[in-house]
C-alpha positions as CSV (number, residue, x, y, z in Angstrom):
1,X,107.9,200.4,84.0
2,X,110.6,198.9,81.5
3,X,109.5,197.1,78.5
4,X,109.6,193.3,80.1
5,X,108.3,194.3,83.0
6,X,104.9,195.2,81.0
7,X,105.7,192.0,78.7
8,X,105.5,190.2,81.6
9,X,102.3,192.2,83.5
10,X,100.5,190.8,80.0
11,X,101.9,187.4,80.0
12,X,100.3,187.4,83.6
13,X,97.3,188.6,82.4
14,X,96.8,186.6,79.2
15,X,97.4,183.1,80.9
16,X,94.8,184.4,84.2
17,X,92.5,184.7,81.1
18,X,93.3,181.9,79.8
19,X,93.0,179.4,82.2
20,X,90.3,180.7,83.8
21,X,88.3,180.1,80.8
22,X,89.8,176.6,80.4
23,X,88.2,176.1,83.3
24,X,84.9,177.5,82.1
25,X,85.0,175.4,78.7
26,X,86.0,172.7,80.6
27,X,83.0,172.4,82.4
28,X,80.7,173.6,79.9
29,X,81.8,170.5,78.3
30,X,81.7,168.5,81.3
31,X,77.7,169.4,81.4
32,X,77.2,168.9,78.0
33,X,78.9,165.3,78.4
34,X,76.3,164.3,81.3
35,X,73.3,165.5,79.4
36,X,74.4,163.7,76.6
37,X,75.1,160.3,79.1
38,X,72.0,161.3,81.0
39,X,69.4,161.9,78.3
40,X,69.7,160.4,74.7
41,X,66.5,162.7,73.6
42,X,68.0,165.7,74.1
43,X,70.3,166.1,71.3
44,X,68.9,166.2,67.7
45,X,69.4,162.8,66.6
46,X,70.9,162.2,62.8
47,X,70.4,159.2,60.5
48,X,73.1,160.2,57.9
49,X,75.8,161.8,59.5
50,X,79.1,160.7,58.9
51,X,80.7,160.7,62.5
52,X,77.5,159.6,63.9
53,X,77.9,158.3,67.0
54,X,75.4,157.4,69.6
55,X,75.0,160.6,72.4
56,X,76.3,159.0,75.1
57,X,79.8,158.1,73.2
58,X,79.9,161.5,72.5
59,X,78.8,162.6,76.3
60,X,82.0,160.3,77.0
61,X,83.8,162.2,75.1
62,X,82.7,165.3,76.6
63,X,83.4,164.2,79.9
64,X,86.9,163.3,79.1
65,X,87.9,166.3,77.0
66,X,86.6,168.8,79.7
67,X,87.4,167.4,82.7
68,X,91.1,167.3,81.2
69,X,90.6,170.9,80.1
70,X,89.4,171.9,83.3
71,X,92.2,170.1,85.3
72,X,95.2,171.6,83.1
73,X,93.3,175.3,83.5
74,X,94.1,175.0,86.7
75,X,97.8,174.4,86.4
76,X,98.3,177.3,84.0
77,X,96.8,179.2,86.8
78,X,99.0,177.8,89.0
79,X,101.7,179.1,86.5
80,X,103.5,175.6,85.4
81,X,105.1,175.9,82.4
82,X,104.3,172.4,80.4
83,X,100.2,173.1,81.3
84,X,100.8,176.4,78.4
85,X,102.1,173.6,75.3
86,X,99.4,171.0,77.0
87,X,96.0,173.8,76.9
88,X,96.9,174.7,73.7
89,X,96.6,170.9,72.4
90,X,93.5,170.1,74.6
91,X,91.6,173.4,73.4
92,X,92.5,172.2,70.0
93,X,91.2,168.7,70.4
94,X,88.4,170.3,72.6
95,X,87.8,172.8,69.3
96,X,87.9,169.8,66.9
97,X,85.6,167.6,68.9
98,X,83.0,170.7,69.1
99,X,83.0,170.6,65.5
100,X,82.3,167.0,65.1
101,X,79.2,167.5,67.3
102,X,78.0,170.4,65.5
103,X,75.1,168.6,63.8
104,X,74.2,167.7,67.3
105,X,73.9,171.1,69.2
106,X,75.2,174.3,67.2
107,X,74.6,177.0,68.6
108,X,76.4,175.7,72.0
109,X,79.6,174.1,70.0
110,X,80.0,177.3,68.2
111,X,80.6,179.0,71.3
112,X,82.4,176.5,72.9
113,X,84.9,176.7,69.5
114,X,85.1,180.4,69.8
115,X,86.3,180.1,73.6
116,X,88.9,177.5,72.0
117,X,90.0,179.4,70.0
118,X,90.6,182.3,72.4
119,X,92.3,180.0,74.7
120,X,94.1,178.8,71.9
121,X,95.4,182.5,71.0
122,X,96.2,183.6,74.7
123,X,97.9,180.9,75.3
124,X,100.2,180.7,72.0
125,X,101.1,185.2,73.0
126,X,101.6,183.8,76.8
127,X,104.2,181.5,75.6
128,X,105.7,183.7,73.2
129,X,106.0,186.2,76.0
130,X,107.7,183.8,78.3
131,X,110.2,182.6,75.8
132,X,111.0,185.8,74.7
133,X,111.7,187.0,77.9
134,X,114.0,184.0,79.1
């Protein structure tokens, strides 16, 4: 096995992994988003928070964010080339949003930023991998 031949085995592998768990986050935050519209009680609710805004804005959000995130996981499965640049701005935004709602539900954003971040890593080698072996 030559050396692009295995650069490009963990390209494979690294966007596989990576959209798959687009897809995951995605709908993890496409579940939090419908608890959130669904049920105001069942988020901690904050009086001083400075991004306070009522749960079912942020379910909204949610909705939005992972339903995109989910949709684009797909197409780095699918291999297209634009969904790589694309998942690494939605995992951002998804990241960034997840930190926002902290106050809200920790322990789950936490997680949900940790698989951002991942995403956000495999992606970024997936797309150096690619370009480096045009």
């Amino acid at each position: 096995m030559s050396d692009d031949e295995g650069r490009l085995a963990w390209a494979t592998a690294g966007a596989v992994a990576a959209g798959a768990l687009m897809i995951t986050v995605g709908l993890f935050q496409l579940v939090e988003g419908i608890a959130a519209v669904a049920s105001d009680k069942l988020f901690v609710a904050l009086d001083d928070y400075t991004f306070a805004i009522d749960t079912t804005g942020w379910g909204w959000i949610h909705i939005v964010i992972g339903a995109l995130l989910a949709l684009v996981g797909v197409f780095v499965l699918n291999g297209s080339g634009w969904a790589y640049g694309v998942g690494i701005g939605l995992a951002a935004v998804s990241a960034l949003n997840q930190f926002f709602f902290l106050p809200y539900y920790p322990l789950w954003g936490l997680v949900i930023i940790a698989f951002c971040v991942f995403v956000i890593w495999a992606l970024a080698v997936v797309l150096a991998e690619v370009n480096s072996s045009s």
